[in-house]
C-alpha positions as MATLAB code, in Angstrom:
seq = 'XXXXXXXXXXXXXXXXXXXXXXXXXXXXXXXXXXXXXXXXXXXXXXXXXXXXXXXXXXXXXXXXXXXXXXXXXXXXXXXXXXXXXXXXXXXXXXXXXXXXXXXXXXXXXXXXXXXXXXXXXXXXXXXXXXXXXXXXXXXXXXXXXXXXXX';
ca = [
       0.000    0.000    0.000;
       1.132    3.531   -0.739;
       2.231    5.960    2.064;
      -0.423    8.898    0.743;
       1.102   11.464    2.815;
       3.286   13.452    0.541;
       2.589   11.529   -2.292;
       2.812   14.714   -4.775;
       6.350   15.538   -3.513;
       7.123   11.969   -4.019;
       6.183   11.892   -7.584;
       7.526   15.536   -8.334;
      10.911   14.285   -6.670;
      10.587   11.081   -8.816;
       9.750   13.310  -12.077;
      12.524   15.634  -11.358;
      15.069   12.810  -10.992;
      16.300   13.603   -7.431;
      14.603   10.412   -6.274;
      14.773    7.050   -8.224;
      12.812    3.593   -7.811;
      14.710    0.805   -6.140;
      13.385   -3.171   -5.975;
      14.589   -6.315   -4.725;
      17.370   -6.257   -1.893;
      17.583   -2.529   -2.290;
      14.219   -2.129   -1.140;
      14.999   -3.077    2.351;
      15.619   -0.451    4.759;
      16.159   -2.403    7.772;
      19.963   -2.440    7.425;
      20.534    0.708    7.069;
      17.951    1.746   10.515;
      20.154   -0.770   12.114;
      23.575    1.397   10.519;
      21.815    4.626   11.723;
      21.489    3.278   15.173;
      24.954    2.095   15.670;
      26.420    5.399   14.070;
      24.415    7.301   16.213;
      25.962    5.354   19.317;
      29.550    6.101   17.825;
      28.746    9.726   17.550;
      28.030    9.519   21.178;
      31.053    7.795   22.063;
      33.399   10.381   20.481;
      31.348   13.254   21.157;
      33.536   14.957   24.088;
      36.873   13.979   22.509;
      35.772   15.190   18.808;
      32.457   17.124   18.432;
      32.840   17.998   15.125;
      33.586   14.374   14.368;
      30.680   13.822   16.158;
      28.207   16.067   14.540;
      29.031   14.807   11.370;
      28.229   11.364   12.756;
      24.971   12.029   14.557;
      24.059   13.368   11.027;
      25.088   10.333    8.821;
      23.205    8.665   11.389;
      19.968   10.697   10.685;
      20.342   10.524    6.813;
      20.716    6.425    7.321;
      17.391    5.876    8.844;
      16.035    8.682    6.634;
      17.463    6.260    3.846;
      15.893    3.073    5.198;
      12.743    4.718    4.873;
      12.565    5.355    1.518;
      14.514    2.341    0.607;
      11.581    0.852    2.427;
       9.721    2.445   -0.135;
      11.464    0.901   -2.891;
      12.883    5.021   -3.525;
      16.272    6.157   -3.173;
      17.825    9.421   -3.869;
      19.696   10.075   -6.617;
      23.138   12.079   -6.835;
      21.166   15.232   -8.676;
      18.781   14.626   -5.395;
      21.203   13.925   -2.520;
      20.504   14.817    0.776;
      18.337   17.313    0.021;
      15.440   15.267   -1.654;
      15.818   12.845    1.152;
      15.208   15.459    3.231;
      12.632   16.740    1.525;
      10.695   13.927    0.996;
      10.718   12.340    4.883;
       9.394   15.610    5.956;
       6.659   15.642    3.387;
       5.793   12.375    4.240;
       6.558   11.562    7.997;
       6.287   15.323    9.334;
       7.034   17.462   11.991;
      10.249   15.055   13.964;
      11.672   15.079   10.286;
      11.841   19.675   10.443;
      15.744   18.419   12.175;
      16.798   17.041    9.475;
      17.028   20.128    7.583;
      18.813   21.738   10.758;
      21.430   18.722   11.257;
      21.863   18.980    7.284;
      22.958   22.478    7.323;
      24.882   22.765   10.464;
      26.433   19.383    8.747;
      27.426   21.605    6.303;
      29.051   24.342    7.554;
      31.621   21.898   10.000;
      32.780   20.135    6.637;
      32.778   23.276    4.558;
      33.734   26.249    6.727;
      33.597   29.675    5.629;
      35.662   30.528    8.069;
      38.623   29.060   10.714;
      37.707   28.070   13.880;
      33.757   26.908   12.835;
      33.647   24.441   14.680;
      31.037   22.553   16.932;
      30.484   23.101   20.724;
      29.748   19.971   22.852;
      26.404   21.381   23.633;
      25.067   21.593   20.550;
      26.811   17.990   19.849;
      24.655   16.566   22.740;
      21.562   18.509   20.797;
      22.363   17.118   17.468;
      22.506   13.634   19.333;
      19.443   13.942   20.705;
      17.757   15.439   17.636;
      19.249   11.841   15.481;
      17.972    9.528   18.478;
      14.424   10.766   17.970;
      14.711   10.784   14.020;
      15.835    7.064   14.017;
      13.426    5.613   16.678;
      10.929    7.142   14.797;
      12.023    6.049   11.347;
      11.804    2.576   13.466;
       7.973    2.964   14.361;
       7.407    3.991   10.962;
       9.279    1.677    8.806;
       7.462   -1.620    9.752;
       3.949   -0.035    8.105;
       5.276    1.104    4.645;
       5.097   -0.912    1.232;
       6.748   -0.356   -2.103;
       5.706    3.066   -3.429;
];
């Protein structure tokens, strides 16, 4: 059965290219939830010796369940897509807990491609960005049981 929440972003993202159908083993998201949780768990354990290290992480954790949801799906972004049409199409379809992806994204961003020295992450907003992917993934994990191929 089709997710119908967000469907129209779906198909627009599937029109445009940025997102691509997937089948077979590929359409399984369950190993990459289980990736996002143990990334997540490594971002905590280097988090006060390495924050930026550990942003990044608590991010790639995020965008792994994010992932398994639309690999779920039988949908993956493409490289004209990246991580923006993933994150554009879990928060059209899975809503408001999905609004920190965008955040994590960004801030993601600016640590690997600073546009200036000394940008670099503080261990609070580490812990935040920790918290943030936690919630993200054991969400993803309620959610991903319930969806079929779209």
């Amino acid at each position: 059965m089709r997710w119908s929440r967000g469907e129209a972003m779906i198909e627009r993202l599937i029109d445009e290219r940025r997102l691509q159908r997937v089948s077979g083993a590929q359409a399984d998201g369950a190993a990459l939830l289980a990736r996002a949780y143990r990334t997540v768990d490594t971002a905590q354990n280097v988090a006060a010796d390495d924050p930026d290290s550990a942003y990044v992480l608590a991010y790639d954790a995020t965008r792994q369940a994010c992932t398994a949801l639309l690999a779920h799906q039988g949908l993956r972004p493409t490289t004209q897509g990246g991580h923006y049409a993933m994150e554009e199409a879990v928060r059209a379809q899975f809503g408001d807990v999905f609004r920190a992806v965008g955040t994590l994204r960004r801030r993601r961003n600016e640590l690997e491609y600073p546009t200036y020295p000394g940008d670099e992450a503080e261990l609070d907003e580490v812990v935040e960005a920790i918290r943030m992917s936690r919630e993200i993934i054991e969400s993803a994990g309620r959610i991903l049981p319930s969806l079929g191929i779209f």
